[in-house]
Biopython code that builds the backbone (N, CA, C, O; Angstrom):
import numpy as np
from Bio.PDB.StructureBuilder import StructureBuilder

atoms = [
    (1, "UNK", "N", (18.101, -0.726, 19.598)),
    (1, "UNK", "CA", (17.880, -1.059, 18.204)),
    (1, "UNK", "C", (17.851, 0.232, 17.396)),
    (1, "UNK", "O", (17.428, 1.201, 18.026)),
    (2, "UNK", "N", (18.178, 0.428, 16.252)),
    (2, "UNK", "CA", (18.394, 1.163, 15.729)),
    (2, "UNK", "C", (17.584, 1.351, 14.718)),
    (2, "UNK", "O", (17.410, 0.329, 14.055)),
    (3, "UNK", "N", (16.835, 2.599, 14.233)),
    (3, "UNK", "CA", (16.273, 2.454, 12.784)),
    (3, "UNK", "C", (16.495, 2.703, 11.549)),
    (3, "UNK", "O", (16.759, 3.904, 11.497)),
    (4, "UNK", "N", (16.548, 2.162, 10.309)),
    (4, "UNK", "CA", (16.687, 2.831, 9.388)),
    (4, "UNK", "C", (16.336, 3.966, 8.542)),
    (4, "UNK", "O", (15.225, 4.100, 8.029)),
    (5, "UNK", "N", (17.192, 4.682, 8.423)),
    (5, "UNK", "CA", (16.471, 5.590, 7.288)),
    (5, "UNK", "C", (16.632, 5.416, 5.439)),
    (5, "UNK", "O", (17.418, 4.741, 4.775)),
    (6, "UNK", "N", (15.741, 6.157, 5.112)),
    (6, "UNK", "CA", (15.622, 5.944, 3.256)),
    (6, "UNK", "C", (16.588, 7.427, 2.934)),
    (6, "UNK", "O", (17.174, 8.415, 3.376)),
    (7, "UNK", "N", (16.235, 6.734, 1.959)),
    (7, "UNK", "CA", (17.800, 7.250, 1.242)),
    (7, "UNK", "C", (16.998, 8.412, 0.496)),
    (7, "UNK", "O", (17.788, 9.217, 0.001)),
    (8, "UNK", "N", (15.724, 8.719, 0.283)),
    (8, "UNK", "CA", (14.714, 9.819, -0.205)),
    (8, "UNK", "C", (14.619, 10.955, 0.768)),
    (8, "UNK", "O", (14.327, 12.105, 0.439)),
    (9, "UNK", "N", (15.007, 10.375, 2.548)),
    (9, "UNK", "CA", (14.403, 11.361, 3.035)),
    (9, "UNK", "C", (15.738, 12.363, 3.033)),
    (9, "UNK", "O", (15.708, 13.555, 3.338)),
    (10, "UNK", "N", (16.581, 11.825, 2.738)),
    (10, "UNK", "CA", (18.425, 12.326, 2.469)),
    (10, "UNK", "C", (18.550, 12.925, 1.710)),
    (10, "UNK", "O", (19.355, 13.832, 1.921)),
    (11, "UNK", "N", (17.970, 12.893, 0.484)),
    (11, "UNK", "CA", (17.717, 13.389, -0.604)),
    (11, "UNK", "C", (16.814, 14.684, -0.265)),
    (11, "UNK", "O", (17.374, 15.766, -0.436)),
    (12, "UNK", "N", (15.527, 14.698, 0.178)),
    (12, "UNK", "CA", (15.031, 15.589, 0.713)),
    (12, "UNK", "C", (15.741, 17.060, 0.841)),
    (12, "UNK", "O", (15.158, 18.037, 0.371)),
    (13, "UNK", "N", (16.655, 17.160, 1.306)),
    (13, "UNK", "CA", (17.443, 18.428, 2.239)),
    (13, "UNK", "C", (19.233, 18.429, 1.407)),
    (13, "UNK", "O", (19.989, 19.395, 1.514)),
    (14, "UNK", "N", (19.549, 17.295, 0.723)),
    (14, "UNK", "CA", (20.458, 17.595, 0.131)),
    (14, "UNK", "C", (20.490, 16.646, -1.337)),
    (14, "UNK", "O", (19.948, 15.542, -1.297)),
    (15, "UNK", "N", (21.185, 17.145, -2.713)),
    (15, "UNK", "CA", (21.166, 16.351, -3.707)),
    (15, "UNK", "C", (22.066, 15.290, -4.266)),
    (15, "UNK", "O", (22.091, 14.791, -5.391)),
    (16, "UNK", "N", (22.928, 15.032, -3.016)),
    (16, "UNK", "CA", (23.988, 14.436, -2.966)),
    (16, "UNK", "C", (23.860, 13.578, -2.048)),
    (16, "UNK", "O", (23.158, 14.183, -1.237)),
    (17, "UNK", "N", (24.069, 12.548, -1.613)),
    (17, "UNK", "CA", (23.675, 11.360, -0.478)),
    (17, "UNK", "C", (25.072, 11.969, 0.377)),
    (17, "UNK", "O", (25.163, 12.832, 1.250)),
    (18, "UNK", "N", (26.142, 11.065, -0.329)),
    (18, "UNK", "CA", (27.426, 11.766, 0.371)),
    (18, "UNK", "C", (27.673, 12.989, 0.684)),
    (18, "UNK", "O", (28.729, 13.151, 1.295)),
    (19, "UNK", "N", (27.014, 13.964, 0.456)),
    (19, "UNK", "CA", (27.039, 15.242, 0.572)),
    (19, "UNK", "C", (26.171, 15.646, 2.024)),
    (19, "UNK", "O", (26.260, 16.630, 2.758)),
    (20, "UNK", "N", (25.311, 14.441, 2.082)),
    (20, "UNK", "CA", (24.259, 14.908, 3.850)),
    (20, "UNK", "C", (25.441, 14.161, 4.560)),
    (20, "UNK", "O", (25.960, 14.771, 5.494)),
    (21, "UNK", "N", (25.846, 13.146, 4.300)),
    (21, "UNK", "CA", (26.633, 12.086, 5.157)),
    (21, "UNK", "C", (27.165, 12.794, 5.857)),
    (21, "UNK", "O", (26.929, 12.936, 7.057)),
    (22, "UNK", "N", (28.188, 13.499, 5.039)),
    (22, "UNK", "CA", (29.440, 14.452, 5.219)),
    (22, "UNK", "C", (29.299, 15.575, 6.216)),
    (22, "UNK", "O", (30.052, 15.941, 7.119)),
    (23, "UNK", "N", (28.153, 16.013, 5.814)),
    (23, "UNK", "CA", (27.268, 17.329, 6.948)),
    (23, "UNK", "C", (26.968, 16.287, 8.272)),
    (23, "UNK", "O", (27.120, 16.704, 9.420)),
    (24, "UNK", "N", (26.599, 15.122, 8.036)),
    (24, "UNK", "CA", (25.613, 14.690, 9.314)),
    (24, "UNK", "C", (26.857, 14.776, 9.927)),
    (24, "UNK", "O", (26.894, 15.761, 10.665)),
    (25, "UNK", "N", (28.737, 13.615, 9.908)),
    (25, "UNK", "CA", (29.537, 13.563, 10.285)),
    (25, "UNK", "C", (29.699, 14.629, 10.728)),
    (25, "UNK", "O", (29.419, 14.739, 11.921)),
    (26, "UNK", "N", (30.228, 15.915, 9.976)),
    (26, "UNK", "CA", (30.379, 17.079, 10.847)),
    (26, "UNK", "C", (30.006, 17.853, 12.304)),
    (26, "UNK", "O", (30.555, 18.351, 13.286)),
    (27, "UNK", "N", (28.619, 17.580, 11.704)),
    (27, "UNK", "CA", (27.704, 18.033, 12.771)),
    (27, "UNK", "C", (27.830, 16.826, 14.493)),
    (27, "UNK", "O", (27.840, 17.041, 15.705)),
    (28, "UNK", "N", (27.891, 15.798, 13.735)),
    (28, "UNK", "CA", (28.396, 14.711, 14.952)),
    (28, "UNK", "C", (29.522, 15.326, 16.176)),
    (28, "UNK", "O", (29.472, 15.614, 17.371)),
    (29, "UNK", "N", (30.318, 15.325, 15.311)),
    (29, "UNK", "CA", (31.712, 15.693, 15.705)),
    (29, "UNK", "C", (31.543, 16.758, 16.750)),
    (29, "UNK", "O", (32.022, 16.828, 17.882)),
    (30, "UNK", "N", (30.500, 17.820, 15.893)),
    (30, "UNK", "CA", (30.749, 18.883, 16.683)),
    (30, "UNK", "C", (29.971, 18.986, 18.221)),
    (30, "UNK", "O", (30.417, 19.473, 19.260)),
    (31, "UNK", "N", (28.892, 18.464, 18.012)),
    (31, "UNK", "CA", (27.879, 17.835, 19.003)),
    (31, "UNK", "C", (28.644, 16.891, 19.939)),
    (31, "UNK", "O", (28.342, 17.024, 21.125)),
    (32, "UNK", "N", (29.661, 15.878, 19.628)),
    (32, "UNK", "CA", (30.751, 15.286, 20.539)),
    (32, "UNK", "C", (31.378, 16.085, 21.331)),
    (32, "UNK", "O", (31.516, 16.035, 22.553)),
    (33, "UNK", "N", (31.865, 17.049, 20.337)),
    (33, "UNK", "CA", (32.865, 18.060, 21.404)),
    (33, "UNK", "C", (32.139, 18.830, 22.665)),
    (33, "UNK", "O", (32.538, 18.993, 23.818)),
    (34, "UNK", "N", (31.047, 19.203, 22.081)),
    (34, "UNK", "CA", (30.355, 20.089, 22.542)),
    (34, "UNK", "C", (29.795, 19.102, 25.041)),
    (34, "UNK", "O", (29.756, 19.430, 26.227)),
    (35, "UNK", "N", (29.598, 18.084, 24.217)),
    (35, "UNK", "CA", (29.177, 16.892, 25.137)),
    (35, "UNK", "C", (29.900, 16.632, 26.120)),
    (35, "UNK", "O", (29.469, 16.522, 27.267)),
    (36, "UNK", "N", (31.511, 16.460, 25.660)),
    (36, "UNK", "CA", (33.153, 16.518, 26.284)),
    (36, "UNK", "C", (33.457, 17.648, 26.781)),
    (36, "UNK", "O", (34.437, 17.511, 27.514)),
    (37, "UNK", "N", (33.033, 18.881, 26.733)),
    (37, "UNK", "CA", (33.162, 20.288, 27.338)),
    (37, "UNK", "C", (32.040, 19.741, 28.813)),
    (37, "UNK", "O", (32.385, 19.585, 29.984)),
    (38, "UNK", "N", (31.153, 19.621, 28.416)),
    (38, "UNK", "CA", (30.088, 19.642, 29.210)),
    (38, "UNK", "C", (30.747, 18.298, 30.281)),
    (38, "UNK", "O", (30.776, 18.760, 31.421)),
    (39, "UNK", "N", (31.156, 17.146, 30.278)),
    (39, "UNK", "CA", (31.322, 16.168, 31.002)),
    (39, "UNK", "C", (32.966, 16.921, 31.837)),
    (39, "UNK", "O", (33.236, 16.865, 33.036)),
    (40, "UNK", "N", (33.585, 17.395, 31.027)),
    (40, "UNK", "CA", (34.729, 17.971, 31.621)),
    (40, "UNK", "C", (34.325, 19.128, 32.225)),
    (40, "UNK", "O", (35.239, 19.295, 33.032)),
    (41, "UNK", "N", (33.251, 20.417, 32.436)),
    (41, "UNK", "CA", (32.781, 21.094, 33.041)),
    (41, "UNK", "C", (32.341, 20.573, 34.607)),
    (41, "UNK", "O", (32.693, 21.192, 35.611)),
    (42, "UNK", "N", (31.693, 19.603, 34.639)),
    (42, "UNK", "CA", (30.967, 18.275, 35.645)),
    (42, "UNK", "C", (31.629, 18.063, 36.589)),
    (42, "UNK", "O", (31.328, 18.323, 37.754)),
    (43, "UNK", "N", (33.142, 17.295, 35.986)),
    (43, "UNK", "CA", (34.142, 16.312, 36.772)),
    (43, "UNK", "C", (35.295, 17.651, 36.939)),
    (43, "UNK", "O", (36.224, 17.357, 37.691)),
    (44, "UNK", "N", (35.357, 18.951, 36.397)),
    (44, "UNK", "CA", (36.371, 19.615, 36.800)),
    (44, "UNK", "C", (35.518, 20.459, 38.402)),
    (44, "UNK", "O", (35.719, 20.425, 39.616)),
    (45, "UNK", "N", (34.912, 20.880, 37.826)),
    (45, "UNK", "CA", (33.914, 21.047, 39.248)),
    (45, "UNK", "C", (33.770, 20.493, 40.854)),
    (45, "UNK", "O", (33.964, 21.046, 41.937)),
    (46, "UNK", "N", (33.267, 18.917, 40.405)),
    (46, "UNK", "CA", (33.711, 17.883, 41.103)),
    (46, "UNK", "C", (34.878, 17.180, 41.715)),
    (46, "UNK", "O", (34.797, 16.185, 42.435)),
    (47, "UNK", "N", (36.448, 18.066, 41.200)),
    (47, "UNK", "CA", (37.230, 17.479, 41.327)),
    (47, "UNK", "C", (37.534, 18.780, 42.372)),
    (47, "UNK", "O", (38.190, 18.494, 43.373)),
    (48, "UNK", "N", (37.183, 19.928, 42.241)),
    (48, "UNK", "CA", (37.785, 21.378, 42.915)),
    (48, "UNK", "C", (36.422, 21.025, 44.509)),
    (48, "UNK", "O", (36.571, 21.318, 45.695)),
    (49, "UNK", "N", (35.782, 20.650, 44.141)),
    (49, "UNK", "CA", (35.220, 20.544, 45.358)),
    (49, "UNK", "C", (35.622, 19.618, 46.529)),
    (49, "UNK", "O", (35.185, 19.734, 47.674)),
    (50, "UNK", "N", (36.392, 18.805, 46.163)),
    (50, "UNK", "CA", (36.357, 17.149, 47.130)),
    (50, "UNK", "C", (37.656, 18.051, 47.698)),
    (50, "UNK", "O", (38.213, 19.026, 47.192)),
    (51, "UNK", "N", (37.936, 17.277, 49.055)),
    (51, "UNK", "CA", (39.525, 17.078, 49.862)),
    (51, "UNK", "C", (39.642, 16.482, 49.281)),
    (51, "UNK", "O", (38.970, 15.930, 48.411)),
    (52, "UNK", "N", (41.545, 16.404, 50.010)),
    (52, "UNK", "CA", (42.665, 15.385, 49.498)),
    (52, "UNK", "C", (41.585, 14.247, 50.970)),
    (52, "UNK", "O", (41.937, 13.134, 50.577)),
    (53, "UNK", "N", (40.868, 14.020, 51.918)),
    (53, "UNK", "CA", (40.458, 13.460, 52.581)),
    (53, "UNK", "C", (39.752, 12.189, 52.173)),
    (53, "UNK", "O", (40.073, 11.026, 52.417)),
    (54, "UNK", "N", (38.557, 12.736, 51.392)),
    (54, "UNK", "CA", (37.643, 11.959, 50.868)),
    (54, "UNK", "C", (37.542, 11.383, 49.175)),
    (54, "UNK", "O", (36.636, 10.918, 48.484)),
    (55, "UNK", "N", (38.861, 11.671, 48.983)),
    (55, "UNK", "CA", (39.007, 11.636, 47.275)),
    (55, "UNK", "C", (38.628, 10.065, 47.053)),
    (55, "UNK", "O", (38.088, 9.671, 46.020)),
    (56, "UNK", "N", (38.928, 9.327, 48.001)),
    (56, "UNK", "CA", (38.543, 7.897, 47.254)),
    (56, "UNK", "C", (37.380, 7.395, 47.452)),
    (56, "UNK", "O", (37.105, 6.286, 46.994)),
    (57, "UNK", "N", (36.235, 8.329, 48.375)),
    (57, "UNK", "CA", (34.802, 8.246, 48.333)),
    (57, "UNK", "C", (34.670, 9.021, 47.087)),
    (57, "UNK", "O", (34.231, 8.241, 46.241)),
    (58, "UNK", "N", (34.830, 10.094, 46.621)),
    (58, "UNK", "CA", (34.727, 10.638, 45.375)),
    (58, "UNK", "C", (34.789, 10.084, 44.324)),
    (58, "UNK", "O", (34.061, 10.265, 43.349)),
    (59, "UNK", "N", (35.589, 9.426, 44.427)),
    (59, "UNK", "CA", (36.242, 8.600, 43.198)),
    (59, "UNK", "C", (35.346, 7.255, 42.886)),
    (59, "UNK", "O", (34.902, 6.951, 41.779)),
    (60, "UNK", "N", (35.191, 6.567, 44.029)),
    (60, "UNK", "CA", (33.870, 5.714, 44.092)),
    (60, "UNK", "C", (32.452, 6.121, 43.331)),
    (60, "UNK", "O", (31.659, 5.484, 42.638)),
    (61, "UNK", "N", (32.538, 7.884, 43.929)),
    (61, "UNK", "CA", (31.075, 8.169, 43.521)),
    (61, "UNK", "C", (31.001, 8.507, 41.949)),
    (61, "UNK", "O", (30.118, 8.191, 41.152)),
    (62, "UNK", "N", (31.662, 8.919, 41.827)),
    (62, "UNK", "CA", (31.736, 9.362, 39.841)),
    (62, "UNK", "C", (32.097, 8.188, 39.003)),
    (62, "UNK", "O", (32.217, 8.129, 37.779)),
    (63, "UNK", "N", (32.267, 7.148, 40.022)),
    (63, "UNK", "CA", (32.494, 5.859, 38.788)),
    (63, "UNK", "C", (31.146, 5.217, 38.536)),
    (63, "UNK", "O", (30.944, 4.834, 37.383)),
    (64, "UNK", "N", (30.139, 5.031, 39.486)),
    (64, "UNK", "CA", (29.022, 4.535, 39.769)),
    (64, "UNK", "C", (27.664, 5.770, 38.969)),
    (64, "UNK", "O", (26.543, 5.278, 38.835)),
    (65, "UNK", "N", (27.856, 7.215, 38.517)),
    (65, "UNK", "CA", (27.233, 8.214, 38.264)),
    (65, "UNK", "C", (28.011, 8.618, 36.937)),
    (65, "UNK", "O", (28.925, 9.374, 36.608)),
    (66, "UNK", "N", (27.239, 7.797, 36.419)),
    (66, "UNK", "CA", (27.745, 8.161, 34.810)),
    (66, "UNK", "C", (26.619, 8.913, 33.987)),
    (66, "UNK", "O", (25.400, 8.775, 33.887)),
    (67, "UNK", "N", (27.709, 9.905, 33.356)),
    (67, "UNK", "CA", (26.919, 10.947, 32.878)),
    (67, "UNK", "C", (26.163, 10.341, 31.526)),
    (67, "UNK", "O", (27.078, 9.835, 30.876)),
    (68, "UNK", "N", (25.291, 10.212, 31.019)),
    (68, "UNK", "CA", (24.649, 9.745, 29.578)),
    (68, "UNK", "C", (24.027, 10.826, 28.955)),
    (68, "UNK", "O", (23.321, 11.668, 29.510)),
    (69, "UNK", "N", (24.376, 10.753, 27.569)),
    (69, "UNK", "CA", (24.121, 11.832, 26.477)),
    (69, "UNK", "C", (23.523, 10.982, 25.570)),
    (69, "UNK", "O", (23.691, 9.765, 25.639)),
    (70, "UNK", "N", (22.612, 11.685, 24.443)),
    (70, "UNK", "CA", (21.999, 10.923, 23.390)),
    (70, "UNK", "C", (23.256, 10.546, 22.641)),
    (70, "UNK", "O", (24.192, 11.335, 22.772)),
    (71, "UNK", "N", (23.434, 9.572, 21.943)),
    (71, "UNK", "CA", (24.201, 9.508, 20.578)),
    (71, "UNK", "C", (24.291, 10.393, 19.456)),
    (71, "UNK", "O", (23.473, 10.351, 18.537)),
    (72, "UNK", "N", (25.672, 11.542, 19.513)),
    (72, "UNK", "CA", (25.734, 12.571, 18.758)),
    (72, "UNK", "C", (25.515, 11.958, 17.105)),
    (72, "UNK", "O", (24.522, 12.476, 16.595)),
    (73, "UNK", "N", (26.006, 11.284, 16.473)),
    (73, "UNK", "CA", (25.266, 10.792, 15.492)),
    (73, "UNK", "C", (23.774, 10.561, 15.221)),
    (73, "UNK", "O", (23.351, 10.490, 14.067)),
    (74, "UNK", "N", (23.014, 10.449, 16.252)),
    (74, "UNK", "CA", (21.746, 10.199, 16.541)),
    (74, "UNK", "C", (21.303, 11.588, 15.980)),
    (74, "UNK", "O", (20.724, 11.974, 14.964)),
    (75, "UNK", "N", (21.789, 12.115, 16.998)),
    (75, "UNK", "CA", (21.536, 13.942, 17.010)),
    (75, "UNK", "C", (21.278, 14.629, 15.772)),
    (75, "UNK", "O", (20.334, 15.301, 15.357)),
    (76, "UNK", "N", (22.509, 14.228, 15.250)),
    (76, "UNK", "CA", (23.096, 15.294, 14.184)),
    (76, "UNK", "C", (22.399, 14.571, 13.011)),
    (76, "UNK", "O", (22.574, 15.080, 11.904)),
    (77, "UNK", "N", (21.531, 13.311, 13.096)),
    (77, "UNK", "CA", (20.579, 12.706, 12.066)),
    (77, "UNK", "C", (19.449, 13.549, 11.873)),
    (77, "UNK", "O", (19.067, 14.235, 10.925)),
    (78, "UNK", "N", (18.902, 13.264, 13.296)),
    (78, "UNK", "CA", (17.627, 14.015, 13.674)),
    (78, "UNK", "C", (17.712, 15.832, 13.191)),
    (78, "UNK", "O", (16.928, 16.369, 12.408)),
    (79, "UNK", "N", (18.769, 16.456, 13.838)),
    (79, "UNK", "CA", (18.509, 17.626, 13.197)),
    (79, "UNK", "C", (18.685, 17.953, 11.523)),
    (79, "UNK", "O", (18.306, 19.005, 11.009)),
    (80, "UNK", "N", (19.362, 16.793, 10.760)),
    (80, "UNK", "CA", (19.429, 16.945, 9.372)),
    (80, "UNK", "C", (18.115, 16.534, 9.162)),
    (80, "UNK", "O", (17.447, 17.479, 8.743)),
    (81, "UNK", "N", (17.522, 15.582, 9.274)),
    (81, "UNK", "CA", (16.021, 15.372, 8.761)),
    (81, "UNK", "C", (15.162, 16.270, 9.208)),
    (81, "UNK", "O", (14.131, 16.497, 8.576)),
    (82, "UNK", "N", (15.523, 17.055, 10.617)),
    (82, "UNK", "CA", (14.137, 18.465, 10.550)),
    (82, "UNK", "C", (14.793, 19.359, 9.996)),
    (82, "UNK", "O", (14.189, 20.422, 10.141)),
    (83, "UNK", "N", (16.202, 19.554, 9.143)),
    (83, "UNK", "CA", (15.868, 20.855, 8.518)),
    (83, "UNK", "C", (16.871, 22.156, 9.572)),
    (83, "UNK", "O", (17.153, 23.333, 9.345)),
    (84, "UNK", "N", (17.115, 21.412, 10.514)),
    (84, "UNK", "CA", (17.533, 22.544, 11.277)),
    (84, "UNK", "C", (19.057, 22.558, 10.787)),
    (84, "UNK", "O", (19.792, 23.215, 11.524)),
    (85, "UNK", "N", (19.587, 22.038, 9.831)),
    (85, "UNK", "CA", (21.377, 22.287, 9.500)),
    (85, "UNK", "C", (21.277, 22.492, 8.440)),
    (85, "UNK", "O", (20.748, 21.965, 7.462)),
    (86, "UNK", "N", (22.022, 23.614, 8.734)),
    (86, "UNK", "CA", (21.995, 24.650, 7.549)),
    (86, "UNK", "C", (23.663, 24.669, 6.393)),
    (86, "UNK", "O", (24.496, 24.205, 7.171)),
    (87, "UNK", "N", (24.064, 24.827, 5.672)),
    (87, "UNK", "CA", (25.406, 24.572, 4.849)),
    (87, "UNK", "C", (25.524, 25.088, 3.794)),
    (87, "UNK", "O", (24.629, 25.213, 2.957)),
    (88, "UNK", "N", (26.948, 25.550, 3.683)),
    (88, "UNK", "CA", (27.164, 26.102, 2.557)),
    (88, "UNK", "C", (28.540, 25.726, 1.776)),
    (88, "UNK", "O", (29.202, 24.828, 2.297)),
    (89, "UNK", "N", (28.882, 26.126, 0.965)),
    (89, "UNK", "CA", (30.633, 25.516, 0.580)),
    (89, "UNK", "C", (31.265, 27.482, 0.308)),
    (89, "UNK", "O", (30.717, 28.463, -0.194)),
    (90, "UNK", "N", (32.698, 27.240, 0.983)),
    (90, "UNK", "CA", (33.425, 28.046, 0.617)),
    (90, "UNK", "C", (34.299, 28.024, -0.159)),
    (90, "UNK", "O", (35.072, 27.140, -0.530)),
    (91, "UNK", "N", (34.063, 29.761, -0.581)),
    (91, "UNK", "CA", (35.256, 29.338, -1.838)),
    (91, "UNK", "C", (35.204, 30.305, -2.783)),
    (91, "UNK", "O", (34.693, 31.342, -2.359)),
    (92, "UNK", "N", (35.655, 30.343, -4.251)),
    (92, "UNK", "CA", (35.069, 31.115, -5.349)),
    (92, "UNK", "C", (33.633, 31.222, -5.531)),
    (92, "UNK", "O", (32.828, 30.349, -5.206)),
    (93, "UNK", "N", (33.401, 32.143, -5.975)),
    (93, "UNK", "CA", (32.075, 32.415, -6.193)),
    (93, "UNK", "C", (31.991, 32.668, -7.764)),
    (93, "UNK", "O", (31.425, 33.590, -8.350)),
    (94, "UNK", "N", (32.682, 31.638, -8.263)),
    (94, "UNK", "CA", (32.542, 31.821, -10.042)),
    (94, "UNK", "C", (31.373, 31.456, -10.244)),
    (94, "UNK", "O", (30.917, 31.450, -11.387)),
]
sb = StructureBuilder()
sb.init_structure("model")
sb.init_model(0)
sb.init_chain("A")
sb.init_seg("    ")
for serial, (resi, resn, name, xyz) in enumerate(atoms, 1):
    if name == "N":
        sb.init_residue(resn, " ", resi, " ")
    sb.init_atom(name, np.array(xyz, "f"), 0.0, 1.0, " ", f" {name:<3s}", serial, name[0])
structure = sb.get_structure()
């Protein structure tokens, strides 16, 4: 189940609603990638270790051992509401 958040505490840390959205998305994304390095770190590992012998006990075993990560959206909520994402815009400085 999921909870809601207010639209004040968004406001809080940025003055634009769409403007945290946009950061939270980002930050998602990047927290995804970051997750996909890490699961491909795991299974490339796992894949240099096995024989051509036992690959289909292997293969058994990594289907049954699934890796679980928080929900990078989750994430990248939580660290916008403590404050820990930080942003800026580039560009002119008129």
């Amino acid at each position: 189940m999921s909870a809601t958040i207010s639209l004040d505490d968004l406001e809080k840390f940025s003055d634009n609603i769409y403007e945290a959205i946009m950061v939270i998305a980002k930050r998602a994304r990047q927290i995804n990638d970051e997750q996909r390095q890490k699961i491909e770190e795991i299974v490339g590992t796992a894949e240099m270790d096995s024989s051509e012998e036992d690959e289909d006990y292997v293969r058994e075993e990594e289907e049954r051992n699934y890796i679980k990560f928080p929900k990078p959206t989750r994430l990248a909520m939580e660290e916008f509401l403590q404050g820990k994402i930080k942003y800026e815009y580039l560009g002119n400085e008129d």
